[in-house]
C-alpha positions as CSV (number, residue, x, y, z in Angstrom):
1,X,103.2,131.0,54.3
2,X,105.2,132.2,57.2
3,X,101.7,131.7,59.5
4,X,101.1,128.6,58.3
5,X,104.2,127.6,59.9
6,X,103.7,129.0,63.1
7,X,100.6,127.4,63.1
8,X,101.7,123.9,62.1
9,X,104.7,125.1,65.0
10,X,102.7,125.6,67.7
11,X,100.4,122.5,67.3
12,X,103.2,120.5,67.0
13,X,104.2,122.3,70.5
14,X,100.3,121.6,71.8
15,X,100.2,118.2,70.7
16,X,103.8,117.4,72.3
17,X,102.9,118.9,75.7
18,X,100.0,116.7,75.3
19,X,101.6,113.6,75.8
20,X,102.1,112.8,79.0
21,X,105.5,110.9,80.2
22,X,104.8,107.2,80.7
23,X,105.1,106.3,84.4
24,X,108.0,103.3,85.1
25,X,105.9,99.9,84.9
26,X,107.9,96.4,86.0
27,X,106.9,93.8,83.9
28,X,106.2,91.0,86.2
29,X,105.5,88.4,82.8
30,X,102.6,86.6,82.1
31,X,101.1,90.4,80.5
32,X,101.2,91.8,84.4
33,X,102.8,95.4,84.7
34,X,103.5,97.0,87.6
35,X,104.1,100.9,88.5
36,X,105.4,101.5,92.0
37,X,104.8,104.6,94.0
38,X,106.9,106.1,96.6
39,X,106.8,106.3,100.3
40,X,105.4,109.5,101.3
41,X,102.0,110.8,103.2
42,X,99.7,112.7,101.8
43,X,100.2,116.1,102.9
44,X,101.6,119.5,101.4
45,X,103.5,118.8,98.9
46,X,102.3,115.7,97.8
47,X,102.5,114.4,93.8
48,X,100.0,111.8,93.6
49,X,101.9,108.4,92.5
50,X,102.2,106.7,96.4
51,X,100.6,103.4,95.4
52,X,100.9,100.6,93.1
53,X,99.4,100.7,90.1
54,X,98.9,97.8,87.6
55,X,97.2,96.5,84.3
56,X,96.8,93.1,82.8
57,X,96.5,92.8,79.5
58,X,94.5,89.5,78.2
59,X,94.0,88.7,74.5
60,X,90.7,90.9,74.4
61,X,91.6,94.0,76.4
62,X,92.9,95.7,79.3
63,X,91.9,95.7,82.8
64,X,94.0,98.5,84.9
65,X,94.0,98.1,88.4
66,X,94.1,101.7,90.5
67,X,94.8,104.9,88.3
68,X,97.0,107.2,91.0
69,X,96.4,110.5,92.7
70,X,95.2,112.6,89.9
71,X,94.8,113.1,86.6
72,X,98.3,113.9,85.7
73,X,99.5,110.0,87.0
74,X,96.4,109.0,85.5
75,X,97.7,109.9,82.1
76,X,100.9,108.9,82.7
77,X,99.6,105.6,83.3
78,X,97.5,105.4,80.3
79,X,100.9,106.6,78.1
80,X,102.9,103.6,79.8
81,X,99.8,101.2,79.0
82,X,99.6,102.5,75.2
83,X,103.9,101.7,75.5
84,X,102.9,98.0,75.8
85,X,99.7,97.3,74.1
86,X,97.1,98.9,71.6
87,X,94.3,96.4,72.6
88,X,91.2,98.3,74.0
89,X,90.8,99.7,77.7
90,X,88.3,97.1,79.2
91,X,88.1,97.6,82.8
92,X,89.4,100.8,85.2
93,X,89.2,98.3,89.0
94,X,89.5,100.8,91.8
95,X,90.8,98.3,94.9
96,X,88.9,101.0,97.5
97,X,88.3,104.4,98.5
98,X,91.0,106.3,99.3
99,X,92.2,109.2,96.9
100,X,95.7,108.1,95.9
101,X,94.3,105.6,94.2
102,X,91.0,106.6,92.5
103,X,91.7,110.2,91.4
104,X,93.3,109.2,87.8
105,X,90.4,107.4,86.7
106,X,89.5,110.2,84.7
107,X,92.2,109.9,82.5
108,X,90.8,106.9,81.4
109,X,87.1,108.8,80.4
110,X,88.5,108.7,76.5
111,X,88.3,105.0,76.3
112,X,84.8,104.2,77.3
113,X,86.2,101.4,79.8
114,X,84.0,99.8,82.4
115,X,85.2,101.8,85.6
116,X,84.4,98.7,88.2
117,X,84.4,99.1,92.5
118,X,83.0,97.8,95.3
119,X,79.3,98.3,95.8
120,X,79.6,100.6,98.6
121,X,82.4,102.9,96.5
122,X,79.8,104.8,94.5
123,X,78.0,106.3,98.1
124,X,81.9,106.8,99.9
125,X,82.9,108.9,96.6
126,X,80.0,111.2,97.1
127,X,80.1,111.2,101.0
128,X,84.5,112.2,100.6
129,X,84.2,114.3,97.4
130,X,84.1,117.5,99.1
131,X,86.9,117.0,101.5
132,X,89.2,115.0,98.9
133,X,88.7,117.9,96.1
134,X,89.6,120.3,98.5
135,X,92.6,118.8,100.2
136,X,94.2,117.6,96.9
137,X,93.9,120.9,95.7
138,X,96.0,121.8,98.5
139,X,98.2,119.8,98.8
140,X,99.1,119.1,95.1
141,X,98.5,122.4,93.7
142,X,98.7,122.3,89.6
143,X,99.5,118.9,89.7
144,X,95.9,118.4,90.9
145,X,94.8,120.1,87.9
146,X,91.9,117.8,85.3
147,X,91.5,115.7,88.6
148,X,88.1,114.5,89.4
149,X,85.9,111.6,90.9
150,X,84.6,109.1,88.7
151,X,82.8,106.5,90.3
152,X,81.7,102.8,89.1
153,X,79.1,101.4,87.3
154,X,80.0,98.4,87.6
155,X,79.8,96.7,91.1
156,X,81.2,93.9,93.2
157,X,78.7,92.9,96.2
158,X,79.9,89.5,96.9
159,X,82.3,88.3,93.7
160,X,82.4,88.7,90.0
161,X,84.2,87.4,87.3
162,X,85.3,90.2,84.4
163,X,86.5,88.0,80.8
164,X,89.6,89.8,79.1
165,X,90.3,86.9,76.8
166,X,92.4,84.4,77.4
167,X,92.0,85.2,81.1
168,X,89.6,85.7,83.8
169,X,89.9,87.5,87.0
170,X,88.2,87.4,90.2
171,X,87.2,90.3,92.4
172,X,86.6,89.9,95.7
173,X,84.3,92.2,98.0
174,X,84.8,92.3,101.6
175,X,83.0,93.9,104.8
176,X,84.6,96.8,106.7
177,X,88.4,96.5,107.0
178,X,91.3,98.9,106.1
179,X,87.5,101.2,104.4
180,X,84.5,99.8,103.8
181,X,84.9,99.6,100.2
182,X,88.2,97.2,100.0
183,X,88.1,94.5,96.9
184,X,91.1,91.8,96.0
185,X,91.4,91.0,92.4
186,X,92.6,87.4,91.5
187,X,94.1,86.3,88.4
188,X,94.2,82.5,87.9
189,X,96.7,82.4,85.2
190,X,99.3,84.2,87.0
191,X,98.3,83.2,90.6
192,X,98.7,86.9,91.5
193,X,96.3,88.6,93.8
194,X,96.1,92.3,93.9
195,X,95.2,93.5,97.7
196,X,94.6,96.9,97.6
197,X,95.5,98.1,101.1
198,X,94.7,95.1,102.8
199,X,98.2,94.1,102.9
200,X,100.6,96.4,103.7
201,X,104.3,95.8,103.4
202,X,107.2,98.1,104.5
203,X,104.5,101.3,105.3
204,X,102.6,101.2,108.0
205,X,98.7,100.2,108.1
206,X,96.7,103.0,107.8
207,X,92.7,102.3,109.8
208,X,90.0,103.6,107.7
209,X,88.0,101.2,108.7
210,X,87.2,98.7,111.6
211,X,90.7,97.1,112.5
212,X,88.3,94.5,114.1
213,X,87.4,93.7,111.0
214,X,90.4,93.7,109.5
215,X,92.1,91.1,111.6
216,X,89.3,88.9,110.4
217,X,89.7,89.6,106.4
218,X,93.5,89.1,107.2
219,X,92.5,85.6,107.9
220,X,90.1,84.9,105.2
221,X,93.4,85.9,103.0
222,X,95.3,83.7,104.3
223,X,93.8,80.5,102.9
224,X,93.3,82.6,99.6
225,X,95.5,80.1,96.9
226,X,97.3,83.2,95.0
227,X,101.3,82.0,95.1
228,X,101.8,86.2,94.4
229,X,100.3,89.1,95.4
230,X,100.5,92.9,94.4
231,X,100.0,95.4,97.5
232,X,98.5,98.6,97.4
233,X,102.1,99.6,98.1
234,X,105.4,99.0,98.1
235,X,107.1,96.2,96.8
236,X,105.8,93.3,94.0
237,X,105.9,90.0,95.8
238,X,107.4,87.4,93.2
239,X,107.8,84.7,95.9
240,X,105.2,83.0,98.4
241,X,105.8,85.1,101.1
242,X,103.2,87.1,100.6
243,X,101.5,85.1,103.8
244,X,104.3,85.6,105.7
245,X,103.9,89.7,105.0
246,X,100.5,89.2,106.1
247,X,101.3,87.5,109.3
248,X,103.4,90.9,110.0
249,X,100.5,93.1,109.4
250,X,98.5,91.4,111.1
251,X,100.8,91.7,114.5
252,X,100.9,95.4,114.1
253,X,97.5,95.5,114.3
254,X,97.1,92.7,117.3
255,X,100.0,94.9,119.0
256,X,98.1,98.5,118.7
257,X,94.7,96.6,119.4
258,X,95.8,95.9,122.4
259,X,98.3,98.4,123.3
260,X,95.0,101.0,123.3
261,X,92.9,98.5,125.2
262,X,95.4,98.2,128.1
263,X,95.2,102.6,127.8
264,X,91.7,102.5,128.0
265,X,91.6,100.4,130.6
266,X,94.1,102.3,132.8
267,X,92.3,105.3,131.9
268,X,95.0,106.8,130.3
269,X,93.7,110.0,127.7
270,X,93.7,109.6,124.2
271,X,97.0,111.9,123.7
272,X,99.0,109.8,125.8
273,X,97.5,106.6,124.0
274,X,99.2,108.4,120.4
275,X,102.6,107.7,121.8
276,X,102.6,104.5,123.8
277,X,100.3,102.1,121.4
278,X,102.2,99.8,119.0
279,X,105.8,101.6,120.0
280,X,107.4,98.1,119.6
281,X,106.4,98.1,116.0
282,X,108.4,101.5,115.1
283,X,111.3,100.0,114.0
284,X,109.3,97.8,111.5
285,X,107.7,100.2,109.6
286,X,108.1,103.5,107.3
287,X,106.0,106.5,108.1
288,X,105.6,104.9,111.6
289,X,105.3,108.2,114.1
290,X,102.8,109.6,110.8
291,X,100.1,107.3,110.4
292,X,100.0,105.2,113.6
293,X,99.4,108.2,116.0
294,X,96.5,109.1,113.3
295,X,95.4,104.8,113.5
296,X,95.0,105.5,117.5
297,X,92.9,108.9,116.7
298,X,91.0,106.9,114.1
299,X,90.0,103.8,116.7
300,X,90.3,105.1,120.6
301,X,87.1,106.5,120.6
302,X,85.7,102.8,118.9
303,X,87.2,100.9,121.3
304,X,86.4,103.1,124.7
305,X,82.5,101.8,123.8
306,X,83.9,98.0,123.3
């Protein structure tokens, strides 16, 4: 009798340890739910929840939008989604490549969903896995722990239209910008458009990608008719100024553009470049001294064959 117990004792124990604590969602109405992440980089130390993270739930399903930096957000996600609503897991949208976003999908394995990405996303997975696995295991330790790459079957070359219900939402592919694997999602009902990393508010830009290109999606945006729009980080915006936090972006980017063209072209190294480009924009920006000497690193070399 007395081993029956302990075994009914320490299941009880297993299945509570099991259940992982709900991540912090706003509710931004109209069945949108929002989980913000906090402003950190991704180095030692680093936990995994730094970006938005979202789901929508329609009278058929879910569709979640970005899943976190491993497996252990990932869950904590899924607990905070099962909080709200039991209607079936449709859709697991990854809005681009870059770990902190894509490496709780696995948490989501368990409900058959649709995992859905850009059409380049599968080949950029395989291309990073090597380096991501082994930095995250660095950096996050046992948090890190269940964490793997899942990539999508489903893919977005141009646009496509996924059905939850009584709603329908568009994603958006786009050429090389902040990666070359970036992808908006659009929700008429709501007017809210998720935009991965394409806009940035309060951190600074991180380049990926081809800034060039960039510049030019930031403009296609603009005339997009969503009155909201999600970030990859930072704040919700619940107003219209989402345009206006894209017209900031969009000068950082103009500013170290040109700030390294003006180095090149006086000849000026590469190092020196890493503190002079964009130094008028510090005072904008979190992380700023982080990720915009790595943005010069990432582009320099680009531009000195312009």
């Amino acid at each position: 009798m007395l081993r029956r117990i302990l075994i009914g004792l320490c299941a009880l124990c297993i299945s509570e340890l099991s259940i992982a604590t709900p991540l912090i969602m706003e509710s931004l109405g109209n069945g949108i739910y929002v989980h913000h992440g906090i402003h950190e980089d991704m180095t030692e130390g680093y936990k995994g929840d730094i970006c938005n993270l979202s789901f929508i739930v329609g009278s058929k399903g879910i569709a979640v939008i970005d899943t976190g930096g491993n497996f252990k957000t990932g869950q904590s996600l899924h607990e905070a989604i099962r909080q709200v609503s039991n209607l079936p897991i449709l859709y697991i949208i990854n809005t681009h490549v870059h770990p902190d976003h894509i490496f709780g999908n696995a948490a989501f394995l368990k409900d058959n969903a649709i995992f859905v990405g850009h059409a380049k996303l599968p080949d950029a997975m395989e291309r990073r896995r090597d380096g991501y696995m082994r930095l995250n295991k660095q950096w996050q330790g046992d948090d890190f722990k269940e964490s793997e790459i899942v990539k999508p079957s489903l893919l977005v070359k141009d646009k496509l239209t996924l059905d939850l219900g009584d709603r329908a939402i568009l994603l958006t592919a786009y050429p090389t910008a902040h990666t070359n694997t970036d992808l908006t999602v659009y929700d008429k009902k709501s007017s809210t458009l998720w935009t991965g990393d394409l806009l940035f508010v309060e951190r600074t830009p991180s380049i990926d990608g081809d800034i060039k290109g960039w510049l030019a999606v930031i403009n296609e945006l603009k005339t997009n008719e969503a009155e909201y729009a999600i970030p990859g980080h930072s704040s919700s915006l619940k107003d219209a100024n989402w345009k206006a936090q894209l017209n900031n972006e969009e000068r950082y980017l103009w500013t170290l553009l040109n700030d390294i063209r003006n180095s090149i072209k006086k000849g000026e190294v590469m190092e020196k470049a890493m503190g002079t480009a964009a130094a008028s924009e510090r005072t904008y920006w979190q992380l700023f001294d982080i990720v915009n000497r790595r943005n010069v690193n990432n582009i320099y070399p680009l531009l000195e064959w312009e």
